[in-house]
C-alpha positions as CSV (number, residue, x, y, z in Angstrom):
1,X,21.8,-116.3,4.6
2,X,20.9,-113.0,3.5
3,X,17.5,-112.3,1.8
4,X,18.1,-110.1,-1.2
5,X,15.2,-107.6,-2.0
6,X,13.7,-106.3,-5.0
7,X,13.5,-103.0,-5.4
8,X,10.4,-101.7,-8.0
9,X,9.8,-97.8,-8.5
10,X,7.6,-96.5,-10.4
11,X,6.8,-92.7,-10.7
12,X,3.8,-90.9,-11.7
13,X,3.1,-87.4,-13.1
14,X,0.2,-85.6,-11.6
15,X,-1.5,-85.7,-15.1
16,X,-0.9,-89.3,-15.6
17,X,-2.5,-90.1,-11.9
18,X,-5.5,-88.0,-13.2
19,X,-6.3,-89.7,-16.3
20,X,-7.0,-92.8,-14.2
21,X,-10.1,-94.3,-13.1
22,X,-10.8,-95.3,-9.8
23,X,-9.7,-99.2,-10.0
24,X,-7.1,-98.0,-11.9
25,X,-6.0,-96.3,-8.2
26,X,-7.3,-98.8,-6.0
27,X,-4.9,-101.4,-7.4
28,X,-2.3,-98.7,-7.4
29,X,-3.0,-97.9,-3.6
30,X,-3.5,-101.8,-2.7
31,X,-0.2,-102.8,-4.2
32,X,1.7,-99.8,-2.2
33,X,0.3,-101.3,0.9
34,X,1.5,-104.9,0.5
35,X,2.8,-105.9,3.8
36,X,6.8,-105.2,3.9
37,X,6.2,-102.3,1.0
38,X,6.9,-98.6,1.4
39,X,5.7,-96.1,-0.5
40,X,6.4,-92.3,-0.8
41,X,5.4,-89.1,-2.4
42,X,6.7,-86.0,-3.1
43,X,4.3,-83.0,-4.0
44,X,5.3,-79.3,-4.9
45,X,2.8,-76.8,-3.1
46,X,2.0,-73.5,-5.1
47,X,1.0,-70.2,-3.4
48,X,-2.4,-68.3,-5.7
49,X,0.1,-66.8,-7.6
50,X,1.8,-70.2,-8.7
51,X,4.9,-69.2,-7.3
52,X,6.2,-72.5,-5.3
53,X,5.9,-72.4,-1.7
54,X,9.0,-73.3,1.0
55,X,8.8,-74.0,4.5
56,X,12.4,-73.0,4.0
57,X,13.5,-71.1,1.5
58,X,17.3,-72.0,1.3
59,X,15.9,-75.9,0.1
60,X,14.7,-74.4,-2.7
61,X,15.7,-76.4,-6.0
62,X,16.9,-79.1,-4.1
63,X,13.4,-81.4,-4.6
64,X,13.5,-81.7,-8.3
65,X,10.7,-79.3,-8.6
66,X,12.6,-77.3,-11.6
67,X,13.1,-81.0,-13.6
68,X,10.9,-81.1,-16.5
C-alpha cells in the first residue's frame, strides 16, 4: 500500500518575512525542518545599480523575478 503525501506550500514575500519577529521565524524554520520535510528558496540578487544579476544571462525571466 502506497502512502499518499501531503503537499503544504506556503510562499513568503521578502517584506512579509521582515515584518516578523524572531519566534515568528523560529517556528517558521523549525516546521521546514520536520524530519521527511523539504524546504526551498528562491532569491533574486541585485548588482549596486539594482539591475538583477545572472550567472547566465540567457535564464533571464525564466525564475519569476519579473511576476509582480
Amino acid at each position: 500500500m502506497d502512502k499518499k503525501q501531503s503537499v503544504i506550500t506556503e510562499t513568503f514575500t521578502r517584506e512579509q518575512l521582515l515584518k516578523m519577529d524572531a519566534d515568528d521565524l523560529a517556528a517558521l524554520v523549525g516546521k521546514a525542518n520536520r524530519p521527511g520535510s523539504s524546504s526551498f528558496g528562491q532569491a533574486v540578487v541585485r548588482k549596486a545599480d539594482g539591475s538583477i544579476k545572472y550567472d547566465n544571462p540567457e535564464r533571464a525571466g525564466t525564475y519569476g523575478e519579473n511576476d509582480n
